[in-house]
C-alpha positions in Angstrom: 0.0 0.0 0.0 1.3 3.7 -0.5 1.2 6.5 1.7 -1.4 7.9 0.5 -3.6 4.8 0.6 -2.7 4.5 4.0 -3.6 8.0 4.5 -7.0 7.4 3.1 -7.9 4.4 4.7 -6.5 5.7 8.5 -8.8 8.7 7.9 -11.6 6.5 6.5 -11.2 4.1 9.9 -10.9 6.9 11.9 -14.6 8.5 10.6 -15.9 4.9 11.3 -15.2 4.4 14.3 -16.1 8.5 15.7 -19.5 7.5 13.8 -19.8 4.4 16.1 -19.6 6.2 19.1 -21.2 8.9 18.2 -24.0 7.0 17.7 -26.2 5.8 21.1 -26.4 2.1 20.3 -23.9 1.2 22.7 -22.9 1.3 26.4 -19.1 2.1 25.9 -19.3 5.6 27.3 -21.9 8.8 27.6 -22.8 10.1 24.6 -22.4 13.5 25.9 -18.3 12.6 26.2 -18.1 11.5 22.9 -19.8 14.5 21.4 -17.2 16.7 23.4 -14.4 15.4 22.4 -15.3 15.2 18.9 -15.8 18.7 19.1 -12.3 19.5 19.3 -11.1 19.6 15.8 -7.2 17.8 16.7 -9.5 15.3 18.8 -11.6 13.8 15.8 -8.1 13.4 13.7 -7.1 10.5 16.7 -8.2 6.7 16.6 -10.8 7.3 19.5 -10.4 4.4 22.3 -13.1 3.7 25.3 -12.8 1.9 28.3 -14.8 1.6 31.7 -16.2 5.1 30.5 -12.6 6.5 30.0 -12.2 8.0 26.7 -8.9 8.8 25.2 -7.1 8.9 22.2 -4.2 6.7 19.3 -2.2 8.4 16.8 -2.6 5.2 15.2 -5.6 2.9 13.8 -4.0 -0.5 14.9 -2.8 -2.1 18.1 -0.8 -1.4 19.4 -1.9 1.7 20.1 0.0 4.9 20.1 -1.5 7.1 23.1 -1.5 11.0 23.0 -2.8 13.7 24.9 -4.6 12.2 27.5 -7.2 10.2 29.1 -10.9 11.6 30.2 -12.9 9.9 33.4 -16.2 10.2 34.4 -17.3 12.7 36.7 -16.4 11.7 40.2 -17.3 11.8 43.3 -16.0 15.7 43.8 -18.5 16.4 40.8 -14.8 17.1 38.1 -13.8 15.1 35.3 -10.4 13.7 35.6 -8.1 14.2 32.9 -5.0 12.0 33.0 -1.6 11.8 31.0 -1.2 9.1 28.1 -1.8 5.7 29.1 -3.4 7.2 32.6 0.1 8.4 33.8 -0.1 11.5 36.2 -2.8 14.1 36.4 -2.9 16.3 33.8 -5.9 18.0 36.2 -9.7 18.3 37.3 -12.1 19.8 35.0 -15.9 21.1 35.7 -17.1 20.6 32.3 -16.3 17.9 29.1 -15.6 20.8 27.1 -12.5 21.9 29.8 -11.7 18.4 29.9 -11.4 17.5 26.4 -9.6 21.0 26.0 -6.5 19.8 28.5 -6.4 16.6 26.3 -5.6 18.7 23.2 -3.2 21.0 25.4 -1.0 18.2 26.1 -1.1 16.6 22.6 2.7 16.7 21.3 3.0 19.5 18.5 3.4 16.9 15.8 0.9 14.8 16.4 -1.0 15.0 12.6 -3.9 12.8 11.9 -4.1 8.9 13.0 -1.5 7.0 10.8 -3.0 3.5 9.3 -1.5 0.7 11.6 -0.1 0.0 15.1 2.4 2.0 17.4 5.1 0.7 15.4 4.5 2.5 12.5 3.6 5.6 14.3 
């Protein structure tokens, strides 16, 4: 495949799996997360990833995955989302709002991070 067939297809993977969450035929995570992080324009170039209602983000299609920016929990008990570093290392800090939230994610992507690339980590 070329790079620009990967390019196409990581993008075309990438749309896929935003619609899937974006739709509510699931019980992955709150709707109301997914539709803030895909607000954020860097956000909805990442491979979205869910987990126990933690949403966070891949530079990559694949598995591996490549984690950037950050994690986002659930609201907890102190009523503030949680935003964490890549693979849920450190506190990146506590949010009142998804928008806030999803805006630290983005703050704490590296400069280079571009759009998903087609594949695992390795090729990332």
């Amino acid at each position: 495949m070329t790079d620009d067939a990967d390019a196409r297809s990581a993008a075309d993977i990438v749309a896929e799996e935003w619609r899937f969450l974006l739709g509510e035929s699931h019980d992955l995570v709150d709707a109301k997360t997914v539709r803030a992080a895909y607000a954020q324009p860097r956000l909805r170039q990442l491979f979205p990833l869910v987990s126990h209602g933690v949403m966070y983000f891949s530079g990559c299609t694949g598995m591996p995955a490549a984690h950037v920016g950050g994690q986002v929990y659930p609201r907890g008990a102190d009523g503030r989302f949680w935003v964490r570093g890549p693979k849920g290392v450190g506190t990146v800090g506590r949010t009142e709002t998804l928008e806030e939230a999803f805006a630290l994610v983005v703050a704490n992507l590296p400069e280079e991070c571009g759009p998903a690339a087609f594949g695992g980590a390795g090729r990332v």
